[in-house]
C-alpha positions in Angstrom: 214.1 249.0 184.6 210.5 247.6 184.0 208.2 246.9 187.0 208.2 243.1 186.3 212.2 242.8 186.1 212.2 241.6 189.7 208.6 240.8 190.3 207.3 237.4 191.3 204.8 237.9 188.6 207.5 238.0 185.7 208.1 234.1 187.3 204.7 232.8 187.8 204.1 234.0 183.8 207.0 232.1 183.0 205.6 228.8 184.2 202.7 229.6 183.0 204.6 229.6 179.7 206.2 226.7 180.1 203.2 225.0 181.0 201.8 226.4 177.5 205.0 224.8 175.9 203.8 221.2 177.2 200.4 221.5 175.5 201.8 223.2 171.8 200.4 220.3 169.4 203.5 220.0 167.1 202.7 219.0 163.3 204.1 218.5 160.0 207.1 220.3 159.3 207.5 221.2 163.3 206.6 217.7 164.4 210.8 216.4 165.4 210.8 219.4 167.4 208.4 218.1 169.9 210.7 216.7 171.9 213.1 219.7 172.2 209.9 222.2 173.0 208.5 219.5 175.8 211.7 219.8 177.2 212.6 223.7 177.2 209.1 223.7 178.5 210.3 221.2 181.4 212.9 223.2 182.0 211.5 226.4 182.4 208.3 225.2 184.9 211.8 223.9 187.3 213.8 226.6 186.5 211.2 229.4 187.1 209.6 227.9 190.4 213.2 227.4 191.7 213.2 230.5 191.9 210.2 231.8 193.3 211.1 228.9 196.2 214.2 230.7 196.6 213.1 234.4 196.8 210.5 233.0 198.9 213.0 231.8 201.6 214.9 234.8 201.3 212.1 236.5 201.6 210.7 235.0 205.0 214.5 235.0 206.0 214.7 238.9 205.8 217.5 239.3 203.4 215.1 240.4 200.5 213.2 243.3 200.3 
């Protein structure tokens, strides 16, 4: 196992990147994609810091390392 398999850090990058998807300028032969990538990227900022909100409350809860 990798040291970023369960770090918070492997999350925050992921919002980051999803972030990164809602600024991608999407031309010519990508341009009808631009929806789908705004939305993956949508996804990924609330799925990511869902996340990190819920190993935070574990966290201050005690039942996480």
């Amino acid at each position: 196992m990798s040291v970023l398999d369960r770090s918070p850090f492997l999350y925050l990058f992921c919002i980051i990147a999803g972030f990164a998807l809602l600024r991608v300028p999407l031309t010519g032969f990508f341009a009808p994609l631009s929806p789908l990538v705004v939305l993956i990227g949508i996804l990924a900022i609330l799925l990511f810091s869902l996340v990190l909100i819920i190993q935070g409350l574990l966290s201050l809860a005690g039942k996480r390392r």
